[in-house]
N, C-alpha and C positions, 0 to 999 in steps of 0.2 A: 389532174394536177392541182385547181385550187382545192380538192378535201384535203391534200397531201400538205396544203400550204397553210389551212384553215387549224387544221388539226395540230401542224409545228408551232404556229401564232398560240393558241388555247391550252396547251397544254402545258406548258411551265404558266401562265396566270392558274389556273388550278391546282398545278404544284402550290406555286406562290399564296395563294387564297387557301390553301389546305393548312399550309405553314403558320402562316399569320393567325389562323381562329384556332391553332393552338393553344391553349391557354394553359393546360395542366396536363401532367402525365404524372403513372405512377411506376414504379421500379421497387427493385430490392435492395436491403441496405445493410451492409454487413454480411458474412458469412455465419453466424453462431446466433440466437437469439439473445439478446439480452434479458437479465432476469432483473427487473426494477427493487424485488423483495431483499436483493443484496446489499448488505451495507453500503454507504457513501465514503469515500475518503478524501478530504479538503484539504490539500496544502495551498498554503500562500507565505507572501511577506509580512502581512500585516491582517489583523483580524479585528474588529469593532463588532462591540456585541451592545444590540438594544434590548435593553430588556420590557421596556415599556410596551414596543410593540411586536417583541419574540422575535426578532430578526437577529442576523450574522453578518456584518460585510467583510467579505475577505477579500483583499486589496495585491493586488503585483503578483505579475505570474501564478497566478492560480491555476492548478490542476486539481481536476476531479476525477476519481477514479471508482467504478463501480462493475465488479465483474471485468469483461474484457472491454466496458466501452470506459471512452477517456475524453474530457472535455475539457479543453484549457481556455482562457480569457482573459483579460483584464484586471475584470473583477469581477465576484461574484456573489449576488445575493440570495442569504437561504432564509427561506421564512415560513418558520415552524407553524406546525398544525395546533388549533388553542388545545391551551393547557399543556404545551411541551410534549406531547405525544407523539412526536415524531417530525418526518422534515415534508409539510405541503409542496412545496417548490422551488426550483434556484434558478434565478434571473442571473444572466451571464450577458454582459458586455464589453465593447472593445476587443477586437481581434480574434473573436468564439470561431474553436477548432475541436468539432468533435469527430473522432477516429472510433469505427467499430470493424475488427477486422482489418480487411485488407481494404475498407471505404473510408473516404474521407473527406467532410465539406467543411466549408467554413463559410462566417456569415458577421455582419457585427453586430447584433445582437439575439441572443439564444433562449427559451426560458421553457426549462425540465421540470412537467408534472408526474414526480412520482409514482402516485397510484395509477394512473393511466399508462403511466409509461411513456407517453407523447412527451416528445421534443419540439418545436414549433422554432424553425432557424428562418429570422428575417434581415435581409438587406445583403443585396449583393450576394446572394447566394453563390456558390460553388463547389459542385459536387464530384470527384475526383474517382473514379471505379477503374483503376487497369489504365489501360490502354485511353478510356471515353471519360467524356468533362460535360458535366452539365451546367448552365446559370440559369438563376431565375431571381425570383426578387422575395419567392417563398418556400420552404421546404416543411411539412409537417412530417415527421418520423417515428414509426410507431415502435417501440423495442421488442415489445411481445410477440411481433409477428413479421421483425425484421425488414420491415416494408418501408416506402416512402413514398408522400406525395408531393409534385413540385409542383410549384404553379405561376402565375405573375408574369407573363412572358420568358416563356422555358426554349433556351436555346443549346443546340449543340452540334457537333461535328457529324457529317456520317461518312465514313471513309467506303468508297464503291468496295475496295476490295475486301472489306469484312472485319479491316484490323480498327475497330472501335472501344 
């Protein structure tokens, strides 16, 4: 009777202690891969262009659209690769929702390197797949390989009966 007692005491602190040094998991993200080599499409309200140091800021409701993935925010800054050769990266803040498929997180603020393909979604993460919700405090997303890693204290639901 006390293993029986020893064993109900220790085993949710194990669950619990399992839980907690959680730190990072990784998942899939999107159905479709995204393809980064595809043009970018920027609308907004307003757009300021520096030319001194190659940047774009597009301001209110900005969406971005590349292929099937779509990223909206605030605002968004793009900042060309030298000598105009293309777009190095876009920093995205204020209320960043990026949808790939049928996934969907949000975060407030987002910043998309191009040639890698990596999205890097920090604060307040929330990652939205079906049925299952994810929070963390960091999400790296790779598009090439439709993958995702979260980390930063990654919490979420798990329903006994399967419907996650």
């Amino acid at each position: 009777m006390s293993y029986f007692r020893t064993l109900i005491f220790c085993l949710p602190l194990a669950l619990i202690s399992g839980l907690a040094t959680a730190q990072s998991t990784s998942i899939a993200f999107g159905t479709i891969k995204a393809d980064p080599s595809l043009p970018v499409e920027v609308t907004s309200d307003t757009l300021e262009v520096n030319q001194v140091d190659g940047s774009a800021q597009f301001l209110g409701s900005v969406l971005v659209i590349q292929g099937v993935m779509r990223l909206s925010a605030d605002n968004v800054l793009v900042i060309y690769k030298p000598e105009q050769k293309g777009i190095d990266r876009l920093e995205a803040t204020g209320n960043v929702i990026l949808v790939n498929g049928p996934d969907a997180a949000e975060a407030e603020r987002a910043e998309y390197t191009i040639d890698s393909g990596t999205i890097v979604m920090n604060g307040n993460v929330l990652l939205s797949q079906g049925n299952s919700t994810l929070a963390s405090s960091q999400m790296v997303v790779n598009l090439n390989s439709g993958t995702a890693q979260m980390s930063g204290r990654v919490k979420t639901i798990l329903n006994p009966d399967g419907n996650n």
